[in-house]
N, C-alpha and C positions, 0 to 999 in steps of 0.2 A: 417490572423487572426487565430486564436488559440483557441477556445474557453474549459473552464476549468470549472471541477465541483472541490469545493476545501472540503477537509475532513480534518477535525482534531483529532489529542488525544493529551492528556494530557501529559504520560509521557511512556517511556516501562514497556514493565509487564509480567510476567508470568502467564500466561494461566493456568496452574496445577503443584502441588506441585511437586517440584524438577525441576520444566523445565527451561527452558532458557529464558532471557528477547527478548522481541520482541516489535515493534509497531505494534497495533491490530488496522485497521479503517474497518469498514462497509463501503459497498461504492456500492453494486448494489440496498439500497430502496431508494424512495423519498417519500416527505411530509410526514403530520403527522401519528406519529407511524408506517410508512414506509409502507406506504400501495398500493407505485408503485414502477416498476422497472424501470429502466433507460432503453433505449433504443439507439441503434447505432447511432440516429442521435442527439440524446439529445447534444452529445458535442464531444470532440476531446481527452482529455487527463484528469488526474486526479491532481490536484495539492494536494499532500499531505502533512497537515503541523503539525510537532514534536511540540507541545508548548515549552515543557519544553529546548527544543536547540536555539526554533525559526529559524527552515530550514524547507524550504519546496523542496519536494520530487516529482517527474514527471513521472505518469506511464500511457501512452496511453492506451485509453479507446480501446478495439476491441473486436475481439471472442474467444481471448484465455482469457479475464478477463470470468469466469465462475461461481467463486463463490459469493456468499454475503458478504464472508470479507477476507480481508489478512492480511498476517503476513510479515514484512517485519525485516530483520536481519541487523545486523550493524558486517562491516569483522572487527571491532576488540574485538568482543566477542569470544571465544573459546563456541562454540557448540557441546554436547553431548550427549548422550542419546538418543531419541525420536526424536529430533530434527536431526540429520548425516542422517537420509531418505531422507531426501527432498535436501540435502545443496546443492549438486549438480544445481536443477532447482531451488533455493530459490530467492529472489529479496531480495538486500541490497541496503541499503541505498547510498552506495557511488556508483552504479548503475545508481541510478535515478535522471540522473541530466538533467539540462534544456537541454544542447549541446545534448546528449543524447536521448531527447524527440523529439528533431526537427531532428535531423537524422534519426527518426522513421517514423515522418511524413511527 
């Protein structure tokens, strides 16, 4: 068994003017107005779901998740600017697939 905290957005977006589309999810509060954080044993992996594709996205929950949210890139965007820092260690969508998540766990 697998257990899964599932997160959604809407659609990509750019964070700041001139940047590059990304999918933005919060994903380390819970309840209302997010007033706790999740914790190691809370669950096993994050199922991540794109509304506007309708695909959902597999990123194991552990110690390297550190932030309160991520950004998650798609490889057939061309990325520039502010974004070429990170591409190297970025997570993209064709990435996080379910094969992928069970191979991790």
């Amino acid at each position: 068994m697998i257990r899964l905290q599932v997160k959604t957005t809407q659609k990509m977006r750019t964070i700041r003017e001139g940047g590059n589309p990304i999918y933005f999810f919060h994903i380390k509060r819970a309840g209302k107005n997010g007033v706790r954080f999740y914790s190691k044993n809370d669950f096993d992996a994050f199922a991540l779901v794109a509304l506007d594709r309708r695909e959902v996205y597999y990123l194991k929950f552990d110690e390297s998740v550190k932030a309160n949210s991520i950004c998650i890139r798609d490889k057939e965007v061309k990325y520039t600017a502010q974004a070429m820092g990170g591409i190297k260690n970025g997570l993209y969508l064709q990435d996080l697939t379910w094969e992928n998540l069970c191979k991790k766990l």
